[in-house]
C-alpha positions in Angstrom: 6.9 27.0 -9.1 4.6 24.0 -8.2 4.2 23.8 -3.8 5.4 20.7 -2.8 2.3 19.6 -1.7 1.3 18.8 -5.6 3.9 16.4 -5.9 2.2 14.2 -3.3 1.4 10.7 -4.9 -2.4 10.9 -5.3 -2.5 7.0 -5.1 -1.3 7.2 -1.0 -4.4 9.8 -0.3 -6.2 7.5 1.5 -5.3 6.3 5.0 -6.0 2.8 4.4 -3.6 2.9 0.8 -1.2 4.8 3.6 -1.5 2.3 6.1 -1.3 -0.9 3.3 1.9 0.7 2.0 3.7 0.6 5.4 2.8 -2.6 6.4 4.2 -3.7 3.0 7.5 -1.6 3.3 8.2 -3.2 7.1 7.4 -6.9 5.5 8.7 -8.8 2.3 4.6 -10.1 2.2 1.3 -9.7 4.0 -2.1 -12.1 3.9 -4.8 -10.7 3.0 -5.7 -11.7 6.8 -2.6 -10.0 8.5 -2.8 -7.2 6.8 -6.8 -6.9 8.0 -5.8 -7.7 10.9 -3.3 -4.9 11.3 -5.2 -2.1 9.9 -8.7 -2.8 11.5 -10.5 -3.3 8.1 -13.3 -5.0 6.3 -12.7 -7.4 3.8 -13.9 -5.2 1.2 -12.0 -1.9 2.5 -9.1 -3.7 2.2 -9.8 -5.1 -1.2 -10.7 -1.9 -3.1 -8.2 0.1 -1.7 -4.7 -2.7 -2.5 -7.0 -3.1 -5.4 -6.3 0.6 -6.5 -2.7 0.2 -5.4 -2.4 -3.1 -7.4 -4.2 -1.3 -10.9 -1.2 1.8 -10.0 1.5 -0.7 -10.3 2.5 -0.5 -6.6 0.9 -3.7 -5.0 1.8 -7.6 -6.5 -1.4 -9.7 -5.7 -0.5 -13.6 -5.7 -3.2 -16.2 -5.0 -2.6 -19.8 -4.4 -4.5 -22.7 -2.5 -3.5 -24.0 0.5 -5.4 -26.9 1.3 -8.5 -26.2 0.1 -8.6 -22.6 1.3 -7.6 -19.6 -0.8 -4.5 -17.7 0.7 -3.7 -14.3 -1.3 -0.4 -12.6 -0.1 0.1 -8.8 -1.1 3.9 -7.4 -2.0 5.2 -4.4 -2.7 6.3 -3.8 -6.1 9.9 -2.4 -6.7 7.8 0.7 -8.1 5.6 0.7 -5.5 8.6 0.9 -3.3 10.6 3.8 -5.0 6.9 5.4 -5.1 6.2 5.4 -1.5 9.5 6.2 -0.3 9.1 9.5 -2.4 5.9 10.3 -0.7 7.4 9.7 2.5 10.4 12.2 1.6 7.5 15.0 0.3 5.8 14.5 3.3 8.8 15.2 5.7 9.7 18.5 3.3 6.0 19.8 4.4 7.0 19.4 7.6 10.0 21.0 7.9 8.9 23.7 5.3 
C-alpha cells in the first residue's frame, strides 16, 4: 500500500507554489504585484514558480494593457482548484495519522 505521503501533489512542493495557491483559492484573481506583495517575493521567484503552476495546468495567466503599462492577473484554474484542495485534504490525513 502506497503511504499517504506519495500521493502529495509534487507541483505544491515548494513554499512559494504553496503560498501562490492560497492566495489564489482566498481570491477570484491576483496581480502579479499583489501577489508579490503578499508572499515577500522577487519578481522572478514569483514568475518561475506560477510559471510552473501555469505549465501544470493549475494557474490561468492573462495579460492586458492598462494604459500603457502591462497588468498580468493570475487565476486559479478549476483543475488547479480540485488539485490543491486534494493536497490540502492529504496534508490534514498526515496529520491526523
Amino acid at each position: 500500500m502506497k503511504h499517504l505521503i506519495h500521493t502529495l501533489n509534487k507541483a505544491f512542493d515548494h513554499r512559494v507554489r504553496l503560498g501562490v495557491m492560497a492566495v489564489l483559492m482566498a481570491n477570484e484573481s491576483v496581480s502579479f504585484n499583489d501577489l508579490k506583495e503578499a508572499l515577500d517575493l522577487t519578481d522572478g521567484n514569483l514568475a518561475s514558480h506560477v510559471a510552473a503552476l501555469e505549465k501544470a495546468d493549475y494557474v490561468l495567466v492573462s495579460k492586458q494593457f492598462v494604459g500603457k503599462k502591462p497588468n498580468t492577473t493570475y487565476t486559479a484554474t478549476a483543475a488547479g482548484k480540485v488539485a490543491f484542495q486534494q493536497h490540502l485534504e492529504t496534508l490534514e490525513k498526515l496529520l491526523r495519522g
